[in-house]
Residue frames relative to the residue before (quaternion, step in Angstrom):
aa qw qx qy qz dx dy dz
X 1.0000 0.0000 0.0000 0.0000 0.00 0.00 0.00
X 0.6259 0.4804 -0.2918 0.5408 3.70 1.14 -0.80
X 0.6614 0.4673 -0.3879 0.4401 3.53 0.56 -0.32
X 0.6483 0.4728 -0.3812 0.4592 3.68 0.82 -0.53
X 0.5440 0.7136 -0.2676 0.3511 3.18 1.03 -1.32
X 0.6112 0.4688 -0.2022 0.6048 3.47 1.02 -1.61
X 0.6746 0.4550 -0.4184 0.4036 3.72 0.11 -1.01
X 0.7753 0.4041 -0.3140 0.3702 3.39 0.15 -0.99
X 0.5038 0.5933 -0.3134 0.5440 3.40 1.00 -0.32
X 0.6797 0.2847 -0.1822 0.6509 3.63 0.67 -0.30
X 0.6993 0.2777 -0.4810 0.4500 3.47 0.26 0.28
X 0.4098 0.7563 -0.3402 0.3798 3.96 1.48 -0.19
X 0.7368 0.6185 -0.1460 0.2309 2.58 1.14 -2.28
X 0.2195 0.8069 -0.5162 0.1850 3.77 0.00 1.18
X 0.1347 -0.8468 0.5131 -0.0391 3.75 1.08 1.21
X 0.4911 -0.7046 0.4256 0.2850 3.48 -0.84 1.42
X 0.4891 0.7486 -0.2958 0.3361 3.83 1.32 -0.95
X 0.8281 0.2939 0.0557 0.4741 2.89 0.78 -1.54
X 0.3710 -0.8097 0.3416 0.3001 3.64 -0.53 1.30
X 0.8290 -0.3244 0.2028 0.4079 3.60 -1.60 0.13
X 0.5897 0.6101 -0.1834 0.4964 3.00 0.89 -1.43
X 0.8205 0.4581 -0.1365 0.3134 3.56 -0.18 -1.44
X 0.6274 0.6444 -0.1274 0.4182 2.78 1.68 -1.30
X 0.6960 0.6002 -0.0518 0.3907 2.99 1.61 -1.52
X 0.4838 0.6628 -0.1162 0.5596 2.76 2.08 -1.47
X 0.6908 0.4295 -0.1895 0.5499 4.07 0.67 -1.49
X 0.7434 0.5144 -0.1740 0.3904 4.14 1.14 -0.47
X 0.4927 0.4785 -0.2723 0.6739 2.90 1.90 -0.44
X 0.6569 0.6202 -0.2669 0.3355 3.48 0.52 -0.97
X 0.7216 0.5061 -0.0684 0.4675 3.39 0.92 -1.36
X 0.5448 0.5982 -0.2454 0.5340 3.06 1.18 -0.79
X 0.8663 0.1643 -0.2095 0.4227 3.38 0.94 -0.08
X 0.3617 0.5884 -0.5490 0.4708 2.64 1.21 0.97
X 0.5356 -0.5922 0.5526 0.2388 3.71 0.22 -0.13
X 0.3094 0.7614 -0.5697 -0.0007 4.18 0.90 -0.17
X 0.4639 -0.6971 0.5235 0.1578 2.99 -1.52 0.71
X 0.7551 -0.1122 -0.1320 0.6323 3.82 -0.04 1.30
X 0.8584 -0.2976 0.2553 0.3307 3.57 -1.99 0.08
X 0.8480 0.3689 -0.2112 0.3166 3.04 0.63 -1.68
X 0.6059 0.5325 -0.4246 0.4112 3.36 1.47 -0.75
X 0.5379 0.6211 -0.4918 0.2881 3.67 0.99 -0.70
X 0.7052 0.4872 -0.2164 0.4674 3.64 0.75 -1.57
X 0.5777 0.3374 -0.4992 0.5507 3.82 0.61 0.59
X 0.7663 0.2644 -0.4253 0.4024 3.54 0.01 -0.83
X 0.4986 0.4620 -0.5944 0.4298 3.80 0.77 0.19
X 0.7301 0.4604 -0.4664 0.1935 3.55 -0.25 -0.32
X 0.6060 0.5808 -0.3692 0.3989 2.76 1.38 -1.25
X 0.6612 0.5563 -0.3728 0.3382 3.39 1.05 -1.05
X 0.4470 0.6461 -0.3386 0.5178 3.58 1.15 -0.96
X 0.8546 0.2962 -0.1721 0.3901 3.09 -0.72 -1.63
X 0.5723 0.3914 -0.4185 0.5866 4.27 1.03 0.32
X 0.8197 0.4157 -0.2927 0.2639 3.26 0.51 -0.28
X 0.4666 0.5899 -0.3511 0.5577 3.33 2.11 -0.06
X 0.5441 0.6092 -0.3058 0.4892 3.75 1.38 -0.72
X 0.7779 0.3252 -0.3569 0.4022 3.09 0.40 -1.19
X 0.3978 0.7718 -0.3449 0.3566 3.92 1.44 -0.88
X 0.6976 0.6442 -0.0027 0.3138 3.08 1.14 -1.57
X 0.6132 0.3156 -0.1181 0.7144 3.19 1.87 -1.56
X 0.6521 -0.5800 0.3970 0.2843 3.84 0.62 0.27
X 0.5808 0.6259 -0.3716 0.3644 3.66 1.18 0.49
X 0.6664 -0.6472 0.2595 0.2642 2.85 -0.90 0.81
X 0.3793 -0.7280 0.4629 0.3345 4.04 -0.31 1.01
X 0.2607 0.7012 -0.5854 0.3126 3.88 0.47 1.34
X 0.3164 -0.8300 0.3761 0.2636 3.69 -0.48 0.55
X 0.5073 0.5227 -0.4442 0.5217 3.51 1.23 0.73
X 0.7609 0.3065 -0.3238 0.4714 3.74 1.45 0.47
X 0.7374 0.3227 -0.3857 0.4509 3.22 1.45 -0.03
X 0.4658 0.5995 -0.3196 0.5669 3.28 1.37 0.67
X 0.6358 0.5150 -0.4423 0.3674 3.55 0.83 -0.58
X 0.7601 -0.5162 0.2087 0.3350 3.63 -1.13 1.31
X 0.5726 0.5718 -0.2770 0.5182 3.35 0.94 -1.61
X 0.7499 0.4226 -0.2935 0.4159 4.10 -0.01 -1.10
X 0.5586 0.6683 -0.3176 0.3748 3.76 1.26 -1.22
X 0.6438 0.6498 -0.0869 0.3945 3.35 1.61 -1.97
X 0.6695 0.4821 -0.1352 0.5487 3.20 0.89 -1.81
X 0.5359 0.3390 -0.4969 0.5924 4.14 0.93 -0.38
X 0.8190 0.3996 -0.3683 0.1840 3.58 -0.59 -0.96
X 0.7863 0.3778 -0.2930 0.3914 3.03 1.43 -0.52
X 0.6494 0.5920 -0.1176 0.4625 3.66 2.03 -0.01
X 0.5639 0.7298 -0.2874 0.2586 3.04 1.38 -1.12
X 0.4535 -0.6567 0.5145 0.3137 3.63 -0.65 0.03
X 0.7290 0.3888 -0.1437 0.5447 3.76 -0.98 0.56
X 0.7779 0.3552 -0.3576 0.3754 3.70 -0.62 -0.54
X 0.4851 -0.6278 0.5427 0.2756 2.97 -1.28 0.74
X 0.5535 -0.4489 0.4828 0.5090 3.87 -1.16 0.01
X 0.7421 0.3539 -0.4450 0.3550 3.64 0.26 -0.74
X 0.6141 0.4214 -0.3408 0.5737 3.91 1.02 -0.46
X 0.7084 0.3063 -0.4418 0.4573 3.81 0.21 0.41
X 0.5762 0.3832 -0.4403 0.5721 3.89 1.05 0.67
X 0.6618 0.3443 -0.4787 0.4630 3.66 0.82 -0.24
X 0.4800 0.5513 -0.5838 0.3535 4.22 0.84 -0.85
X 0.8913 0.2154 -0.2659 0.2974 3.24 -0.19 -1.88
X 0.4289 0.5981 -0.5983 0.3167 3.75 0.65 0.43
X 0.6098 0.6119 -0.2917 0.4108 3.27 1.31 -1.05
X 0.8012 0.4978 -0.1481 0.2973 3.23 0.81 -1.26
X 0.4066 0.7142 -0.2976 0.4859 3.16 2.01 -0.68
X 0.6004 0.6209 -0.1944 0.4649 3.16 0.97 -2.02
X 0.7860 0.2804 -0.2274 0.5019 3.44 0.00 -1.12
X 0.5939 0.4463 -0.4865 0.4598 4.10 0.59 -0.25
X 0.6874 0.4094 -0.4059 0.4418 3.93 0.27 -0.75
X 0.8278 0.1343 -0.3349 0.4295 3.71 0.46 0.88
X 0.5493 0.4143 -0.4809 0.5435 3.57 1.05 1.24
X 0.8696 -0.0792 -0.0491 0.4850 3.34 1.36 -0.18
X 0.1910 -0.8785 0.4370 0.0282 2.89 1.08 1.77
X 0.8139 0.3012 -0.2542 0.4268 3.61 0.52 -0.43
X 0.4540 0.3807 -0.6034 0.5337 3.26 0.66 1.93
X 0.6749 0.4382 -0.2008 0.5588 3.53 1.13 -0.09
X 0.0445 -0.8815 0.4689 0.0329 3.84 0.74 1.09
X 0.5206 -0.5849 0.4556 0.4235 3.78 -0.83 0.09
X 0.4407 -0.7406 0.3746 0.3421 3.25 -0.85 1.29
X 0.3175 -0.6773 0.5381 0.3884 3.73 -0.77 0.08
X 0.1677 -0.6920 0.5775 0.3995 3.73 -1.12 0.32
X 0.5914 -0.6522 0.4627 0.1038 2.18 -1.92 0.62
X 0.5350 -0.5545 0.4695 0.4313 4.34 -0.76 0.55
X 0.1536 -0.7900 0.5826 0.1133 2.81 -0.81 1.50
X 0.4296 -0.6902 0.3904 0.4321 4.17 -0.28 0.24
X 0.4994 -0.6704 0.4999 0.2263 3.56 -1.09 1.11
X 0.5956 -0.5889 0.4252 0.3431 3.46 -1.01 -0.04
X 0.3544 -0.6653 0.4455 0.4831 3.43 0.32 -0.21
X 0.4314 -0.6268 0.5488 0.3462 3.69 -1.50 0.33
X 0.4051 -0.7490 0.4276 0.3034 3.48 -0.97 1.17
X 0.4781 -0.4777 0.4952 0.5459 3.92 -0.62 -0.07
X 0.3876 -0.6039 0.6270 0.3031 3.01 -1.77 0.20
X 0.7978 -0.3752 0.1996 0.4276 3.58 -1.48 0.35
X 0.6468 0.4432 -0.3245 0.5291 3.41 1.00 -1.43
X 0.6263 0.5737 -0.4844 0.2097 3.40 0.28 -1.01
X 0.4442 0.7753 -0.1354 0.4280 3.16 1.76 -1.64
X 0.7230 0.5305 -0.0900 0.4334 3.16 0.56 -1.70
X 0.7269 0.5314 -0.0753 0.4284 3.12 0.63 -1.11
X 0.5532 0.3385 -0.2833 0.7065 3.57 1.63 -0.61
X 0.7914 0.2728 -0.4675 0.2841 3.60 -0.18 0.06
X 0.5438 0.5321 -0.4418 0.4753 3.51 1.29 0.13
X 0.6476 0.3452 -0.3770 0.5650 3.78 1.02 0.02
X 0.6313 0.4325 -0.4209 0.4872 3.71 0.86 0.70
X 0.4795 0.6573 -0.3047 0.4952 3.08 1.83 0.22
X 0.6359 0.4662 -0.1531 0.5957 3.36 1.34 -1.35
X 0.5201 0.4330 -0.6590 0.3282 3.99 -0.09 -0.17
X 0.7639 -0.5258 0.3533 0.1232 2.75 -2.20 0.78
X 0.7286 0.2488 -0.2315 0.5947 3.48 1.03 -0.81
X 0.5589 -0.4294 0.5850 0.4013 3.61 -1.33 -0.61
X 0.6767 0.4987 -0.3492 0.4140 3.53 0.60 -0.04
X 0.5984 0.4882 -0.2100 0.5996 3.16 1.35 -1.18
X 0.6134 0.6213 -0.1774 0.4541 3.73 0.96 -0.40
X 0.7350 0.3839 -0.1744 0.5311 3.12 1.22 -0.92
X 0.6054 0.5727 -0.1972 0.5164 3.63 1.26 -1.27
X 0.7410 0.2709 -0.3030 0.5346 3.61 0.40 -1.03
X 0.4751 0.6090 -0.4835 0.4118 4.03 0.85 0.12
X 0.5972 0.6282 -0.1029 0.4880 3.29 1.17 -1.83
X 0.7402 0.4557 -0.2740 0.4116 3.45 0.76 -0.57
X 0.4004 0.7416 -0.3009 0.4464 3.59 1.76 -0.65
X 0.8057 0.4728 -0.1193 0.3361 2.14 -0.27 -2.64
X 0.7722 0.4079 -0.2648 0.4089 3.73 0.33 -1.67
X 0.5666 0.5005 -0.3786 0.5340 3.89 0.99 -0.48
X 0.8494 0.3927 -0.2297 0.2676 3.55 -0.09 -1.44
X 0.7933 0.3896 -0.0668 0.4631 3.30 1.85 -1.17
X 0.7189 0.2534 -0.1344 0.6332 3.13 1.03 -0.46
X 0.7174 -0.5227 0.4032 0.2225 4.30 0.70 0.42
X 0.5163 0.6909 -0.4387 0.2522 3.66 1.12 -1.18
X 0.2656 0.8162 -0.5078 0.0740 3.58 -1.17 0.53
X 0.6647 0.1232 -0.2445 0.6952 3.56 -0.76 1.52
X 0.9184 -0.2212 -0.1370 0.2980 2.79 -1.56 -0.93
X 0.4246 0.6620 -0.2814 0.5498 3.80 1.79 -0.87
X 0.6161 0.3912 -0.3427 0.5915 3.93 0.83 0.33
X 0.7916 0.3591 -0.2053 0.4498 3.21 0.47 -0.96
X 0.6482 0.5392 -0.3082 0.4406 3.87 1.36 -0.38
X 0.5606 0.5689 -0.4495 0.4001 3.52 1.33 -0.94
X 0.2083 -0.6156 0.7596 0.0259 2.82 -2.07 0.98
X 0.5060 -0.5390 0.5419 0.3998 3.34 -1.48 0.44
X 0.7003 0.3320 -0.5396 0.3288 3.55 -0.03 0.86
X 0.6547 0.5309 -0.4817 0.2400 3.03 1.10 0.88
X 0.4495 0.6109 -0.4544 0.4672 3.13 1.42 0.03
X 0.3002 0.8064 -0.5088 0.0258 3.38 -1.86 0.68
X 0.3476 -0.8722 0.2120 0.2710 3.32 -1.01 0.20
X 0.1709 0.6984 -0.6370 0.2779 3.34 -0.92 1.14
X 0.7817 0.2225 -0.3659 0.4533 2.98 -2.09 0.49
X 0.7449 -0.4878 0.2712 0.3655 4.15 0.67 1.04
X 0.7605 0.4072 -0.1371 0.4869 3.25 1.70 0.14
X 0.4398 -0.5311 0.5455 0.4764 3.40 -1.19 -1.43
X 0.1457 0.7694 -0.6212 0.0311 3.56 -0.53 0.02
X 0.3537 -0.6892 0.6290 0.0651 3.44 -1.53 1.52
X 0.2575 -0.8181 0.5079 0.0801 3.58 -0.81 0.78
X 0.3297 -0.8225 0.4611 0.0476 3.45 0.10 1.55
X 0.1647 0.8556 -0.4764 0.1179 3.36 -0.28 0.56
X 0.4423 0.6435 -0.4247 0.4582 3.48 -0.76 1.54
X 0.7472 -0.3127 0.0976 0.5783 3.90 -0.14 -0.39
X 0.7237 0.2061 -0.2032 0.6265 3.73 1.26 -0.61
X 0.1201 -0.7638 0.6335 -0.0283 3.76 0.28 1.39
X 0.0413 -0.8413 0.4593 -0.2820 3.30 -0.93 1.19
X 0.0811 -0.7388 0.6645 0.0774 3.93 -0.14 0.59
X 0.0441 0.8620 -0.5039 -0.0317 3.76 -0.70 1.17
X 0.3007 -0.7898 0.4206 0.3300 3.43 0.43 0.60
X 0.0031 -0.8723 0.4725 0.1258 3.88 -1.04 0.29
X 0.7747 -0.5162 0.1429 0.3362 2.84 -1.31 1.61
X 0.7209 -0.5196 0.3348 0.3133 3.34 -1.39 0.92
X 0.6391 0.5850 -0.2784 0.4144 3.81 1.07 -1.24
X 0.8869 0.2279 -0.1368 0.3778 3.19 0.62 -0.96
X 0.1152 0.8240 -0.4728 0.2902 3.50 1.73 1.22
X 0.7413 0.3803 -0.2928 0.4691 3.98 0.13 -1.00
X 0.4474 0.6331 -0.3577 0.5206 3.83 1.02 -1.27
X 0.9168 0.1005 -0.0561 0.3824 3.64 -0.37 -1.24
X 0.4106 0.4802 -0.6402 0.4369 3.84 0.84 0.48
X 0.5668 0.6227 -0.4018 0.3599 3.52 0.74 -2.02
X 0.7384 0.3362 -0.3446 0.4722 4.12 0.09 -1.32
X 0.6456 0.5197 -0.4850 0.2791 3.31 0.35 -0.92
X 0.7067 0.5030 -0.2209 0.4459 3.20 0.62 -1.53
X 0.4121 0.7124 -0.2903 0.4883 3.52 1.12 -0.43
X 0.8472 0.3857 0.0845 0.3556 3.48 0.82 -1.67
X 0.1772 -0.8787 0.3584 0.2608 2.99 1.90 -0.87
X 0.8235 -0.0493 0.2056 0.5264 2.85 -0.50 -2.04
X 0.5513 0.6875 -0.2927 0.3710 3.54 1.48 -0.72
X 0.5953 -0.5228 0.5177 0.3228 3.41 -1.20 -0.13
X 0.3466 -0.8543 0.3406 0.1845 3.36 -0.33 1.46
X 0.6944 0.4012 -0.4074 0.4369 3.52 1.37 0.04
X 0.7431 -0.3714 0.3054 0.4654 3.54 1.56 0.13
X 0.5542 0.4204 -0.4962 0.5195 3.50 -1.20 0.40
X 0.5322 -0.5509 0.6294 0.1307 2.67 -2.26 0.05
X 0.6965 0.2196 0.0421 0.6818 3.50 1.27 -1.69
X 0.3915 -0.6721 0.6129 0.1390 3.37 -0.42 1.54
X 0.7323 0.4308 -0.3903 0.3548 4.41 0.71 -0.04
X 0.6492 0.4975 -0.5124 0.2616 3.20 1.43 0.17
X 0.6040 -0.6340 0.2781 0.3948 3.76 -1.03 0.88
X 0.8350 0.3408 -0.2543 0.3492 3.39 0.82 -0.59
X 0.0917 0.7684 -0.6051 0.1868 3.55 0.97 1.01
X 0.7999 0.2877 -0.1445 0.5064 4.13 0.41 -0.61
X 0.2144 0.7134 -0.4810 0.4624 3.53 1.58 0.62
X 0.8178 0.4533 -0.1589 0.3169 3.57 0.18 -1.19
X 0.5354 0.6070 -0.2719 0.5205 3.41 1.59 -1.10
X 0.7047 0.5604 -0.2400 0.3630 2.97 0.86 -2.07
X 0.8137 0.3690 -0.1489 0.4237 3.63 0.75 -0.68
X 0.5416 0.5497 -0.3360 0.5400 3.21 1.99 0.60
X 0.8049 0.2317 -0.2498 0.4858 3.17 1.39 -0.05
X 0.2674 0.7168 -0.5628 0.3130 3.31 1.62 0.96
X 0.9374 0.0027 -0.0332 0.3465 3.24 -2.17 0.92
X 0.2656 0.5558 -0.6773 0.4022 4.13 0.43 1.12
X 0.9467 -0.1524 -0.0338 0.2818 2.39 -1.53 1.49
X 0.6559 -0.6066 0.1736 0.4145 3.29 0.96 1.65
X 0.2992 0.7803 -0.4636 0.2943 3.12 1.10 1.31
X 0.4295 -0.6873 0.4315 0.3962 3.77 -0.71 0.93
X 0.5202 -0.6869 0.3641 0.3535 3.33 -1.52 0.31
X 0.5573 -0.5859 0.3838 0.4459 3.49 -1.45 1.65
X 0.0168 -0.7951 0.5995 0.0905 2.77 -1.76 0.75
X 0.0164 -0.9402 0.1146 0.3203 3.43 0.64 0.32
X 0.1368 0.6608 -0.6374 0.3720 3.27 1.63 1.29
X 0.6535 0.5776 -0.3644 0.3265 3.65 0.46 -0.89
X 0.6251 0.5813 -0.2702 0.4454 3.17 1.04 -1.89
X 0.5635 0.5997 -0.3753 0.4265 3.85 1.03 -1.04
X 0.6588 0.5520 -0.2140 0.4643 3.42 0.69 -1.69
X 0.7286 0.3620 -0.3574 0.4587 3.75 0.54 -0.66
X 0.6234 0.5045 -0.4194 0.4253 3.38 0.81 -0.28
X 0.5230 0.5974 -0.3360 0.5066 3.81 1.14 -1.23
X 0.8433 0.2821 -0.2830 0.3595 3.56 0.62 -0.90
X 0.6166 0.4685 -0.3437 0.5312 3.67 1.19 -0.09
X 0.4903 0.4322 -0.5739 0.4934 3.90 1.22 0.46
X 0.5285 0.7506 -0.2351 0.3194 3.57 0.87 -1.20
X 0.6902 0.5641 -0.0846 0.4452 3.18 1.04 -1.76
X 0.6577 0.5598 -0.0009 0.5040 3.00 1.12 -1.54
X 0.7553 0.2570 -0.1993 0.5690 3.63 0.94 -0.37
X 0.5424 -0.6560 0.4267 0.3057 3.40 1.05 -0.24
X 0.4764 0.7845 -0.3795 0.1165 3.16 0.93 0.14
X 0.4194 0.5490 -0.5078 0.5147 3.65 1.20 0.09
X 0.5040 0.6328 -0.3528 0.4702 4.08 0.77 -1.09
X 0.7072 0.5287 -0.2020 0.4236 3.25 0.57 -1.45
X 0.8697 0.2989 -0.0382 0.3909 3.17 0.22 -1.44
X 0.5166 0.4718 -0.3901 0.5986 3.52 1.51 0.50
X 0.5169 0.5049 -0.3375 0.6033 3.78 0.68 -0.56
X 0.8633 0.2248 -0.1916 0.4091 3.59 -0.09 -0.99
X 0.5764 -0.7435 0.2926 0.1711 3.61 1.34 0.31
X 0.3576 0.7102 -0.3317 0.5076 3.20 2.46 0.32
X 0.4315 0.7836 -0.3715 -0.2483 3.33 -1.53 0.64
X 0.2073 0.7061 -0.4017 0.5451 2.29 1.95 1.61
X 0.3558 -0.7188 0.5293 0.2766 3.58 -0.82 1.66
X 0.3431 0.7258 -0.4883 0.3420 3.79 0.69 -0.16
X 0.6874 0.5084 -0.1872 0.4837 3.32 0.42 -1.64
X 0.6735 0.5558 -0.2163 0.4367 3.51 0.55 -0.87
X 0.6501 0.4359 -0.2762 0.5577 3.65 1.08 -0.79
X 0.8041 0.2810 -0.3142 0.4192 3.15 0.41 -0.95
X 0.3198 0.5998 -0.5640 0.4690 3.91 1.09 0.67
X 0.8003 0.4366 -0.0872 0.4017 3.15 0.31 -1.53
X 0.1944 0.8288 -0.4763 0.2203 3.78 1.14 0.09
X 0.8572 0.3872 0.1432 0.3078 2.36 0.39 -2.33
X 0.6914 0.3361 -0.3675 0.5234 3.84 1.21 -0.47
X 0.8753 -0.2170 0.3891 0.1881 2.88 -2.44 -0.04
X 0.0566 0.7472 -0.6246 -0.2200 3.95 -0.28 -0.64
X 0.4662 -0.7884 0.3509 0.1948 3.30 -0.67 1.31
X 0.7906 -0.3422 0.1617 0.4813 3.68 -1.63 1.00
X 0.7122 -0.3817 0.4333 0.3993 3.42 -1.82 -0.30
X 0.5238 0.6073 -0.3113 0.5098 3.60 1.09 -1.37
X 0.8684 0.2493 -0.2098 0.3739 3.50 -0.10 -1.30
X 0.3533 0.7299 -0.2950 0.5054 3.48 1.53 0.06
X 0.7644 0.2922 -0.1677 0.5497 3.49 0.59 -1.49
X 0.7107 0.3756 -0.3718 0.4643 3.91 0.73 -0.41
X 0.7755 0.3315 -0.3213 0.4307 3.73 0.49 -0.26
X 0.6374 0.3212 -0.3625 0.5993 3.66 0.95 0.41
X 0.7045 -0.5331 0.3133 0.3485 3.86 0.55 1.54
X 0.6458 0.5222 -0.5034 0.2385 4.28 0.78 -0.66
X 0.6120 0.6780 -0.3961 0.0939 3.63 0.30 0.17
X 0.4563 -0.7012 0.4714 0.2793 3.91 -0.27 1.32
């Protein structure tokens, strides 16, 4: 009974606004679409209408593989006379809608796209295991730098260029902890995890003023090239990586706040959601920083 209803209502449908033609054109159209009750019909007629008096307008022909075709849909929403912005994002949603089933093959299936994984974080031993083979390098320098590289990756997040810029004056203590001061386009005070506190005062202090993984010019790219390839594959260790080294740290801030706890309770498990929670507050002092992300001695 609702289906006739709707039909007849669409055959009725003859809106002074919109001309004979166009009208006729937006009725023929709809009809095959198949709408589901009254009210949705009378939107996707207009939209259909109100593209098809446009296109009438640019001289094209009232065929639905040209006033439907994507390019013509566009040129209304962005050209048309009269519509508001909010009624030209609801037409051409409408209209889109009503092209992927009069002319489904101007309107392919999107393809998704690879989203990027997180990296996998090391595990403790794994962890372990790189800092006992930054124990073993040959010099004390090479010892201290390829330590420095851990510590600032695994504990404190650093990565690229904020790895390559830290100096051993930036690490220090205060606020109940250690905390490394990032500095450049994302400036930043990051406290770091309790484990790797002695490891990275020792390099820092080691370093002084210098750069604690080494170099001279914190822009050349391969200043952690060398470390990285001193502490590849001992003792059937995977190779350092320090997207990874990032990822352990992401997960032991995580851990530490509860946030899986969080985000099962609250039924979230899209990090999206989460940002746009967080938009809007404050991120607390240094102090409360260093005790609720694990950095406090």
């Amino acid at each position: 009974m609702e289906n006739a209803e709707v039909a007849a209502y669409i055959g009725r449908w003859r809106p002074s606004s919109v001309s004979p033609d166009a009208a006729a054109f937006a009725r023929d159209v709809i009809t095959k679409t198949g709408p589901e009750g009254r009210e949705r019909a009378k939107n996707l007629l207009w939209a259909a209408g109100k593209l098809a008096g446009y296109a009438a307008s640019l001289g094209l022909d009232l065929v639905p593989e040209i006033v439907f075709h994507p390019s013509v849909i566009e040129r209304f929403a962005r050209c048309a006379p009269g519509p508001s912005g909010v009624a030209r994002r609801t037409l051409r949603t409408s209209q889109r809608f009503i092209g992927r089933r009069v002319v489904p093959q101007l309107y392919p299936a999107d393809l998704p796209l690879p989203r990027e994984r997180s990296k996998v974080p090391y595990s403790p031993a794994e962890i372990d295991g790189f800092l006992a083979l930054a124990g073993a390098q040959p010099t004390m320098e090479r010892r201290m730098r390829a330590a420095g590289l851990v510590c600032l990756g695994a504990g404190a997040g650093l990565i690229r260029g904020d790895l390559r810029d830290a100096r051993g004056s930036d690490v220090a203590c205060r606020s109940g902890g250690v905390v490394v001061q990032v500095r450049g386009p994302r400036s930043r005070v990051v406290p770091v995890l309790a484990r790797y506190h002695a490891r990275l005062l020792a390099a820092a202090r080691f370093a002084g003023t210098g750069l604690i993984c080494g170099g001279a010019d914190p822009g050349r790219r391969n200043i952690t090239s060398p470390l990285i390839t001193a502490l590849d594959g001992g003792a059937g260790l995977p190779r350092l990586d320090t997207s990874r080294l990032r990822a352990t740290w992401l997960a032991g801030c995580a851990e530490q706040l509860g946030l899986a706890t969080f985000m099962r309770a609250a039924g979230i498990s899209c990090s999206q959601r989460l940002g746009d929670l967080v938009a809007g507050l404050e991120p607390a002092g240094e102090a409360d920083a260093v005790r609720l992300l694990g950095g406090a001695r």
